[in-house]
Structure formats: C-alpha cells, structure tokens
C-alpha positions in Angstrom: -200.0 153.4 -29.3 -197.3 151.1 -31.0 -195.2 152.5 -33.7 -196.1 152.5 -37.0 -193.7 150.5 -39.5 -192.1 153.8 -41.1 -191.4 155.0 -37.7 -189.9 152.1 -36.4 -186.3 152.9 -35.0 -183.6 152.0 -37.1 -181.2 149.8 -35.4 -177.5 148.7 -36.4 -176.8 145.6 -34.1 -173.1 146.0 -34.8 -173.1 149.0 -32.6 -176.3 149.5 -30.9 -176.1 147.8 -27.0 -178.1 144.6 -26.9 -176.8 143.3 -23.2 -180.2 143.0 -22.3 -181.4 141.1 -25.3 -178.6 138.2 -24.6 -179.3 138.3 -21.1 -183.2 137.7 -22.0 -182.0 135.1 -24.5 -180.2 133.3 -21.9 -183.3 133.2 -19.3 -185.1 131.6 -21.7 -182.8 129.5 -23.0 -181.6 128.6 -19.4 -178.0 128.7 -20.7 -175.0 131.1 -20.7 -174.0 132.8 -24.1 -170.1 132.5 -24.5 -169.5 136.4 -25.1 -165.6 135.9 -26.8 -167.5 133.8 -29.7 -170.4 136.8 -30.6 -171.0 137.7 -33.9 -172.6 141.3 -34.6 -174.4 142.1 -37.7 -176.7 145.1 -39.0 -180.1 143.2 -37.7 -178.5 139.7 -35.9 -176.6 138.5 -33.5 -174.9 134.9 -32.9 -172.8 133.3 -29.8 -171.7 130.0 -28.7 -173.9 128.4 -25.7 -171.8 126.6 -22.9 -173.7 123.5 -23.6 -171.5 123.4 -27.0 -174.5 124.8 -29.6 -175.1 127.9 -31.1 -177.7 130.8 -30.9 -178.8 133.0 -33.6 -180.8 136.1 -32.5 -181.9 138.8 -35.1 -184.6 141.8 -34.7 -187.0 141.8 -37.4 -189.6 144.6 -38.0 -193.4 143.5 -37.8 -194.5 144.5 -41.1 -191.3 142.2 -42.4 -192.6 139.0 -40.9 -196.3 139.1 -42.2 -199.2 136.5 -42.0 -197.1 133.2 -42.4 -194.8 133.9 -39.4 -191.5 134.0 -38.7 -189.9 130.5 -37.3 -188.5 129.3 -41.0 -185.3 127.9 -39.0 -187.6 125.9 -36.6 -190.1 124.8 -39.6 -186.5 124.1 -41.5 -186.2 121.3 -38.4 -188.7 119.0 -40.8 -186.8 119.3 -44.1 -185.0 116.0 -44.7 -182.1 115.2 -46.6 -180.8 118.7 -46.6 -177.6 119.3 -45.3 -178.1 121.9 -42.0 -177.9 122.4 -38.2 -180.3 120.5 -35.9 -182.6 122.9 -34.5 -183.2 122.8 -30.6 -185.4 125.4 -29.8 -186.5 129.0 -29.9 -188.2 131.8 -28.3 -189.7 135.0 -30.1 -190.9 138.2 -28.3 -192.7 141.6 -29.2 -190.5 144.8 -28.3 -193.2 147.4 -26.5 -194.2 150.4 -28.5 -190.7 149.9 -30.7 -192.7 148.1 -34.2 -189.8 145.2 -34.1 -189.7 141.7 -33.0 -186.9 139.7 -31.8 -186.5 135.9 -31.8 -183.8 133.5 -31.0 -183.1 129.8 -32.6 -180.5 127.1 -31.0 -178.8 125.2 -33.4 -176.0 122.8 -33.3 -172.9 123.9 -33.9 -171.5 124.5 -37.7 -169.5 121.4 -39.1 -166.9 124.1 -40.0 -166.3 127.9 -40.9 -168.7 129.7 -43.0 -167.4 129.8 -46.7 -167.0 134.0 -46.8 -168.6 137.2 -47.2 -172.1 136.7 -48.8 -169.9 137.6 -52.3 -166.6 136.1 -52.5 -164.1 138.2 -54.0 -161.3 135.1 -54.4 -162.2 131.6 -55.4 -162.6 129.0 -52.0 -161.3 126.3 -54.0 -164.0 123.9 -53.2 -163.5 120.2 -53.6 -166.2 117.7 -56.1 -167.4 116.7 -53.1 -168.6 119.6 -51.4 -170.4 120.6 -54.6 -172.0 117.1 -54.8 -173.6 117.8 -51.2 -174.2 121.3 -52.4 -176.5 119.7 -55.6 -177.8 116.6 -53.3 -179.2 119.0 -50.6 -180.7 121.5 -53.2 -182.5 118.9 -54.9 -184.1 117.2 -51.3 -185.3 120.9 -50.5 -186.7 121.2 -53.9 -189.3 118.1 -53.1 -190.2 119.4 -50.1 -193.8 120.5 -48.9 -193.9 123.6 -47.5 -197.0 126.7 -47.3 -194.5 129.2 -46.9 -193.6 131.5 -48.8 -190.1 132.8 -49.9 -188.8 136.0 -48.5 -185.6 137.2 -49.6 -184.1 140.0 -48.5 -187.2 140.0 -46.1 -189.5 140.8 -49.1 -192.0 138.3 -50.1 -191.7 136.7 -53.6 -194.3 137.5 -55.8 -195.3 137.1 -59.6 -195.7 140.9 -59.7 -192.4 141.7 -57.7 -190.4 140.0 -60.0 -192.2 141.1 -63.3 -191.8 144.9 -62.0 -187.9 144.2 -61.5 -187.3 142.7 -64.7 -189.2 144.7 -67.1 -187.0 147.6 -67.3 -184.3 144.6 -69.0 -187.2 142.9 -71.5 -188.2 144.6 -74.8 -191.6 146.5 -74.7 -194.7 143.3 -75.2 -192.9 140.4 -73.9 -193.2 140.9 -70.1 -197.2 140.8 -70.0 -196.3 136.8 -71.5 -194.0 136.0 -68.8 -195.7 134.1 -66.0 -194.0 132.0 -63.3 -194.9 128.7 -63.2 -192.8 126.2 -61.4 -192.7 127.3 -57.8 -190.5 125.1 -55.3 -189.3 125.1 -52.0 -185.7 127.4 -51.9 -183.3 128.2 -49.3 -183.9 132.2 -50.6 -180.2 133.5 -49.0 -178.3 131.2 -50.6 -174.9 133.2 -50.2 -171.3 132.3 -49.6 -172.0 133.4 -46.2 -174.7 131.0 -45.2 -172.6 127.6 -46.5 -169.3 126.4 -44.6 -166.5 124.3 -46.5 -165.4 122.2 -46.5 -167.7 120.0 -44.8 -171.1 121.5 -46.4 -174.0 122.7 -44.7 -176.7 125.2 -44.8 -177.6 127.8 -42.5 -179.4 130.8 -42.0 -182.9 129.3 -42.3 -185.0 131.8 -41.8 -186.2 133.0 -45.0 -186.9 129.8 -47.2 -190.2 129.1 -48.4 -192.0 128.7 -52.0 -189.7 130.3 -55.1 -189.7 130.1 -58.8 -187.5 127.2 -59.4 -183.7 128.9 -59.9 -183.4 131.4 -57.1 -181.2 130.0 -55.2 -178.9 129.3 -58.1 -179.5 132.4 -59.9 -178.6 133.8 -56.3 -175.5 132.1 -55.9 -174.4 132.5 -59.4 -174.7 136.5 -58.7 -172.8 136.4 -55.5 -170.1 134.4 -57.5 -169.5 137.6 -60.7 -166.5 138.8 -59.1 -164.8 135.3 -59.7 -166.1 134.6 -63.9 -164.6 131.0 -63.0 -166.4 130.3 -60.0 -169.8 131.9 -61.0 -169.5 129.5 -63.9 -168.8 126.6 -61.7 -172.3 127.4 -60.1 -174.1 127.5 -63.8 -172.7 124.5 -64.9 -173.8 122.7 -61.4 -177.4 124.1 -61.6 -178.2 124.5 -64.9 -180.9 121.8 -64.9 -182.2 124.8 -63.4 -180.7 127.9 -64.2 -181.6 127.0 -68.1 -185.3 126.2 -67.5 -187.9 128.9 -68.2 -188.4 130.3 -64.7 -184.4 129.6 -63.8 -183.9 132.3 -66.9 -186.4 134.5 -65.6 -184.4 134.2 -61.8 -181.4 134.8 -63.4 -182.8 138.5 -65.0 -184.5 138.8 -61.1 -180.9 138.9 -59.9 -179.4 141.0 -62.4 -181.8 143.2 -61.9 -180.9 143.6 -58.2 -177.2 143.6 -59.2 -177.7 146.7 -61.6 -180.2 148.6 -59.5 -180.0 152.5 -59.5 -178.3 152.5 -56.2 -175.3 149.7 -57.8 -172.0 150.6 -56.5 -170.2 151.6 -59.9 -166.6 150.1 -58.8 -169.2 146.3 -58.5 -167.4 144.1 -60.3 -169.9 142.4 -60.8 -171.5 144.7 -62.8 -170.2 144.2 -66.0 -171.2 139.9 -66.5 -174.7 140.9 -65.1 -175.4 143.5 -68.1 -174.0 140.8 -70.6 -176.2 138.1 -69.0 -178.9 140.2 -68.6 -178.8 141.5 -72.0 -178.1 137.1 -73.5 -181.1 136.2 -71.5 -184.1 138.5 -72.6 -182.8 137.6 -76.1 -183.5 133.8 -74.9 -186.9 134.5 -73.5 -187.9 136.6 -76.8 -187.3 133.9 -78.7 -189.6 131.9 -76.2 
C-alpha cells in the first residue's frame, strides 16, 4: 500500500544520494548532465546538459501537487511577453510506495547569474533598465489566461488561507468584510533567487497560477526588508498594485508570514513588517 502523505519520508536533496535520479533523468532526456555545474537544494536539483541547456529536477510530495497538476514550467512555455527560459521538454514519474513524485524540465540556459539568495541582505544595484523588464514582464503575465491556480510555498492560494493569516493583524469585525476580488495570473516565487541581473529573466516556473493581484510584489517587497532602500525601490515600481485593495491585503499576507510564531528573532526584517503591517490594517479600516 503506498504511503500516506504524513508518512512520506522526508528528504534533504542537499545531502540525500540522488545518482540514480540524474541517471534516470538523463535516459530520458537522452543527454548527459554536466556533474561540476549541479546545484543541490532541500527538494531540487539543477545541472547543465552537454547540449548547452539546463535541467531543473525537484521531488514534490503527491498531496503537494493536487488536481491541477504539476508542469507550471511547461504550461509557463505559452506565456508571451514575459521574460524567461524556453522550455524544451520534461518528464515526471511516481516514486513506488515512497508518497513523492519527481519531474524534470529542460530549459535554456539563464541569460546570466541569478540575482542572490531568495532575501538579499546588500543591495544588487540594479540598473533602470532591468527594473523596466522587471515591470514589462509582470504586467504581460498579469493578462494572461491561465486555470491554474497559484501555489506558493506549495500551498494553494485561497480566500480562506489568506483571511486565516491575516486576521490575527486586523481589528476584531473588519476581516468578515475583506473579500478578494481581483485574481490574476502571478509568478507566486517571485524572490531574488528566481530573477538574474543584469540581463532580466524569470525562472523557477513551477508554481505560478491565479493570485490576488499584488503577490508577487508584496512578495518581493518582503524579500527586500533587510535593505529599507531596495524594498522601497520595489513599492514605488509596483504600487499600481501594491496600493490597490487586494495589493494591501498581499502585503498583510506577507507580513503575516514574515512575523509568524516560528520568525527568527535576529530577522531583520522583522521590524518594517510590524510597522507595515500595523499602517496597512489602519488603511483597510478606513476602507
């Protein structure tokens, strides 16, 4: 009998051998994984191909991926004006009796290095133009048509998910009023991790669906606290959506991540997410 999700093995790529996983990969890929270039993360894996693209690989548990699938890179491949690698193929399998999945997307190669961590800690010093393509490729995904959902942080995005994570920040009445209402296509990772500067591009495609309009920005804009200049950099480029209705609500979704029980206290981060927190409940009380 296959595993049920809460016993599901849990796995730490960065350690755990996966020799047989990039040697599957490579069958079906018909194409030889350049082992000096592999990248190890807690649930992926990436290497360079000797045919000059790249291969992402991650392990996803099954109750994770859920009814609408789990090929957002591949269905990324329609998205147009949207600055990303062209996808070439991919190849998804079930792990016997283990609860997990794995699946494997070739891309091109990146235009350049990715930006940073997920949260930069020192400002990239990013030129006008990069920011332009930043905005130009956020608005074509917006205007997209898509059925999937948003999953970020492998959670679907819900009306009731977010209202549970923000009501501890609202005053007691106003979070029964506060329905989402403009949903649009988002990246849904949108981290310093999954962008590369100069040149910009998007990666990491595999979560994006349907969103309230400002997650991406909101999410950027909280992986940006640690530098106050940068983070406001990303407000003032976004606020066409960061200062609409369900762009404030985003922005009290991601504080309310930020200042979760399990925060590290030394964040330093912490501090601008309370304030903003605390500036935009006041906003939406006012309605």
């Amino acid at each position: 009998m296959p595993s049920s999700p809460s016993a599901t093995r849990q796995v730490d790529l960065r350690v755990e051998p996966v020799d047989d996983v990039l040697t599957q990969v490579e069958r079906a890929f018909q194409t030889s994984l350049d082992l000096g270039t592999l990248v190890r993360k807690r649930r992926s894996l990436g290497a360079r191909t000797d045919r000059g693209t790249w291969v992402r690989i991650e392990r996803r548990r099954i109750d994770k991926i859920g009814g609408q699938g789990w090929n957002g890179t591949e269905c990324a491949a329609l998205l147009d004006g949207v600055a990303r690698p062209q996808w070439h193929r991919g190849t998804a399998w079930r792990e016997p009796d283990d609860g997990v999945m794995w699946r494997a997307d070739e891309t091109d190669l990146l235009p350049g290095a990715p930006i940073g961590s997920s949260v930069l800690a020192t400002d990239p010093h990013l030129p006008d133009e990069w920011w332009q393509a930043l905005n130009t490729s956020l608005d074509a995904l917006a205007v997209q048509h898509t059925r999937r959902v948003a999953t970020p942080d492998t959670v679907t995005i819900t009306q009731s998910g977010v209202a549970e994570a923000i009501k501890p920040f609202l005053p007691v009445g106003i979070d029964t009023a506060l329905k989402l209402k403009q949903w649009r296509p988002a990246h849904a990772d949108l981290n310093w991790a999954n962008m590369t500067g100069p040149q910009f591009c998007l990666f990491d495609w595999e979560d994006w669906g349907m969103a309230p309009q400002g997650l991406d920005a909101a999410s950027l804009w909280g992986n940006s606290l640690a530098v106050p200049a940068l983070a406001d950099r990303v407000r003032h480029e976004r606020r066409h959506d960061l200062e609409s209705r369900d762009g404030k609500l985003m922005t009290l979704f991601v504080c309310a991540k930020l200042l979760a029980p399990d925060a590290h206290p030394e964040d330093p981060r912490l501090e601008l997410a309370r304030d903003m927190a605390a500036r935009v409940a006041k906003d939406l009380q006012k309605g």
